[in-house]
N, C-alpha and C positions, 0 to 999 in steps of 0.2 A: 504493500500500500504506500508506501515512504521507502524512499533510498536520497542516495546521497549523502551529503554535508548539511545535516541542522544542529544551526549553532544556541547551545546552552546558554541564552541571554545573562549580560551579569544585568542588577536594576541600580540606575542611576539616581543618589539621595543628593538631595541640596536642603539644607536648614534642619534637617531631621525627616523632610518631608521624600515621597518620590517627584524628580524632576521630570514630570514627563514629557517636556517637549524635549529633553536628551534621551528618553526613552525612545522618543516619538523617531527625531532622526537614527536614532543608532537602526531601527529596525529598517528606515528605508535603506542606510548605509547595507546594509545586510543583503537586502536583497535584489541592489542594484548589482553587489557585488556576486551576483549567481548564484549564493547559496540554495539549497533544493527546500527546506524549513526552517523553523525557532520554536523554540522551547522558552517560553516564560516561566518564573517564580518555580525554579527547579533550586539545586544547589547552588549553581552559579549565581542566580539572582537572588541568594540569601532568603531562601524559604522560610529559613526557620524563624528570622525573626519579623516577616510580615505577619501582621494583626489579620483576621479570616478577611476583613475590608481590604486592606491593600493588598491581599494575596488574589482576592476575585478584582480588583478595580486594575491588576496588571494586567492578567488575562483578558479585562474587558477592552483594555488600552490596545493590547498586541492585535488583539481579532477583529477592532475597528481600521487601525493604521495598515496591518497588513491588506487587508479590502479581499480575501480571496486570489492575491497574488500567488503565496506561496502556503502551504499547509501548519497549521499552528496546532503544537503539541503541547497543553499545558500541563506545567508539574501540577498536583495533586495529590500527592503522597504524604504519608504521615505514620506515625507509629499507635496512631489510633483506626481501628477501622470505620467508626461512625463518624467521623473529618473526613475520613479517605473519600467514603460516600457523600458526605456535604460539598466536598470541594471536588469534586468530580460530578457531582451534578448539576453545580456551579456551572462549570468549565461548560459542560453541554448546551446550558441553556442560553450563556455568552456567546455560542456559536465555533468557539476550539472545535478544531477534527479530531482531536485525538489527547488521551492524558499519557502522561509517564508519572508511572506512579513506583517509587524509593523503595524495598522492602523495609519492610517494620523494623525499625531500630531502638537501641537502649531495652527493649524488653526481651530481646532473644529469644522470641518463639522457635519450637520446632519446625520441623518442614511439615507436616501436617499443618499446624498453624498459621506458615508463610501461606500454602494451597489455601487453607480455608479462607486470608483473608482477600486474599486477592480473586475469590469466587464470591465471596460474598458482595465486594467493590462490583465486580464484573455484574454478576447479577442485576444490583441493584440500578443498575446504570448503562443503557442500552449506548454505548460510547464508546471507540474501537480504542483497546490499554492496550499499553506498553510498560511490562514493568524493569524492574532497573536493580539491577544486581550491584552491589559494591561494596564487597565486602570491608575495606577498608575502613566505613564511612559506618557502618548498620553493623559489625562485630557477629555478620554470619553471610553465611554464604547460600545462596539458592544451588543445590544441587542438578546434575543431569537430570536427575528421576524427575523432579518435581515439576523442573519448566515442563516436561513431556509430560507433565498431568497437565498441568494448566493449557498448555498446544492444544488440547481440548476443548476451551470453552472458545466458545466460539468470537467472542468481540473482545479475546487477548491477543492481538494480530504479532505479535513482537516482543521481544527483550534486548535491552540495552545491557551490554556486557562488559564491566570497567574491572574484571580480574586482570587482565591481561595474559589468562592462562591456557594458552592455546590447545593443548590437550584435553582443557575442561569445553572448552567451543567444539572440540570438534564431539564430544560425547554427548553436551547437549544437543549440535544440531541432527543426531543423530536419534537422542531419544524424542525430537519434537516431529522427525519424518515428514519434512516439506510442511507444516502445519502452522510456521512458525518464521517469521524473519528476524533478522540478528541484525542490532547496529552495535557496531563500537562505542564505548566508553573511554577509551585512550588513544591519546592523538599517539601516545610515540609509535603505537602499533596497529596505525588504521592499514596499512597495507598488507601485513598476514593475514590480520585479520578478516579482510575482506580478498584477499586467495583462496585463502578457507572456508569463502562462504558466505561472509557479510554483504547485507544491503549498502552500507554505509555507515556512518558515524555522527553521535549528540556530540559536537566539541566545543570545547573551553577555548582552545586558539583561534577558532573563529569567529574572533570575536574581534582581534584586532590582525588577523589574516584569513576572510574570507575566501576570496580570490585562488588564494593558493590551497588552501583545503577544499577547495572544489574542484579545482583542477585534480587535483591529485586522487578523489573520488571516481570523476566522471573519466579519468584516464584507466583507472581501475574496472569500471563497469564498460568501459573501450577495449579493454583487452594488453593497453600500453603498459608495460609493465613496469617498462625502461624510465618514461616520464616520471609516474606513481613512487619508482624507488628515490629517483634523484629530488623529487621535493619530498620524500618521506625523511630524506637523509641531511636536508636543507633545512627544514624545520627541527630536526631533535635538539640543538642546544636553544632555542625558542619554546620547545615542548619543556624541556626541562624545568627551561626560567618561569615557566605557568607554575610548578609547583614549587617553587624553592623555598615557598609557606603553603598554606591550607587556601585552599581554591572558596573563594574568590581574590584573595589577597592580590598573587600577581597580577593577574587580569585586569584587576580592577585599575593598579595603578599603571597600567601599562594604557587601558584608555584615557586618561586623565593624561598620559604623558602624549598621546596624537590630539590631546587637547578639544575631546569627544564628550568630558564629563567632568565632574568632582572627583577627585580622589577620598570618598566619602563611606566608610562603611559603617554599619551596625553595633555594636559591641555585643558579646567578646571581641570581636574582630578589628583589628588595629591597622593602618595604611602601613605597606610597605615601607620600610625605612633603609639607610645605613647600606651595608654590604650587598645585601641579597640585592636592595633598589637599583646600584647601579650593575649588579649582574643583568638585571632582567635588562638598561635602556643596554649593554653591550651586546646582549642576545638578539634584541630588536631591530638594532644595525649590522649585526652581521647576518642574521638571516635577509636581510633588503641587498645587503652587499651581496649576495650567494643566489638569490632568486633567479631563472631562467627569464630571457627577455618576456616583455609584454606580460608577465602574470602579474605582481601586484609592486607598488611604494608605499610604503608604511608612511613616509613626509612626517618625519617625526619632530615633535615640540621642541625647542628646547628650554625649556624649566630652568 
């Protein structure tokens, strides 16, 4: 139903508030730039600490600005299942095509528990999910077996895969038997991963490198391998600098540094500073230095 490059929107704060006419342009910037979708009020755009108002009034923002251009996948997820439902009913009635919804985190349900909730969401809510493995993030892992139960219901078209554990991708798309599309969760690794199978990729770099993760997608679903490797291998110390803190951290300050937004976040969550800051603007320029003609200019600020 979705392939390609959709990119994991971060949300832009000014004053404590969302700014959404930076919302507003970031999404056209997006999809001037080719991307195939966006993903609002996921991780990247600091879910957790939208209020249920600014988590539905972002999704209502993306699905009015994008106008039907491109496919809008809104987060929805939560480690409650009666949220998961509200905010996924939400998303439907705002007009989203589709949720990605987080496996339940901090409570560590079993994998029965992970199936039940995401049958229950499904159920409740005739709206084509995508759930979202991450372990790193949720302190559990959706096993092979389980996706291949859920490849069953019928309006779970997809999982978003951020293990990077290619052995575990190839067992699941194996227990889901065509039932099921697979997009990436890690930019360092959209290119295995979509050798092996993937539609595509939810990414964090696409956010301030559209252009070039699209390319590198739609070269992928071309057959170009050649291309696909050389900006797969152009972007990793840029992949890197996305996490050299906790996502949204880099990202965030890295739009603020094309002078796109506020270097603005939430708390816990602290701007980029010091060390890491000027790793990520070096990573920034040398992935623009390294780019193959005509795909993308970062045209970076300088601060």
């Amino acid at each position: 139903m979705f392939h390609g490059t959709m990119t994991a929107l971060v949300t832009p704060f000014s004053n404590g508030f969302i700014d959404e006419d930076a919302f507003r342009a970031h999404l056209d910037r997006q999809i001037e730039a080719g991307v195939n979708g966006v993903v609002p009020a996921g991780t990247t755009g600091e879910a957790a600490t939208l209020s249920f108002d600014e988590h539905k009034e972002i999704i209502r923002i993306a699905v009015e600005q994008v106008a039907g251009r491109v496919p809008v996948i809104a987060g929805t997820g939560s480690n409650n299942t009666a949220e998961s439902i509200e905010l996924t009913a939400a998303a439907k009635a705002l007009g989203a095509d589709a949720a990605l919804l987080i496996s339940p985190y901090y409570n560590k349900p079993t994998q029965e528990g992970i199936y039940q909730h995401y049958k229950a969401v499904a159920d409740a809510v005739h709206l084509p999910q995508v759930i979202y493995n991450v372990p790193g993030r949720t302190n559990s892992n959706i096993l092979p077996e389980t996706v291949g139960r859920l490849s069953h219901v019928s309006n779970i078209i997809a999982i978003k895969d951020a293990t990077a554990d290619m052995e575990q991708l190839v067992q699941t798309i194996d227990a889901c038997d065509g039932r099921m599309e697979f997009y990436s969760g890690d930019d360092a690794t959209v290119m295995p991963f979509m050798a092996m199978g993937g539609h595509g990729v939810i990414s964090v770099v696409s956010n301030v490198a559209p252009r070039s993760m699209a390319a590198l997608t739609t070269a992928m679903r071309k057959g170009d391998v050649d291309l696909a490797r050389r900006l797969q291998f152009t972007m990793s110390a840029l992949n890197q600098a996305m996490f050299v803190q906790s996502n949204p951290i880099p990202v965030k300050a890295a739009c603020a540094a094309l002078g796109w937004m506020e270097n603005t976040l939430r708390l816990p969550l602290l701007p980029l500073s010091g060390e890491d800051a000027l790793q990520l603007i070096d990573a920034m320029q040398a992935f623009e230095a390294d780019l193959p003609s005509g795909i993308e200019r970062l045209e970076l600020v300088n601060n």
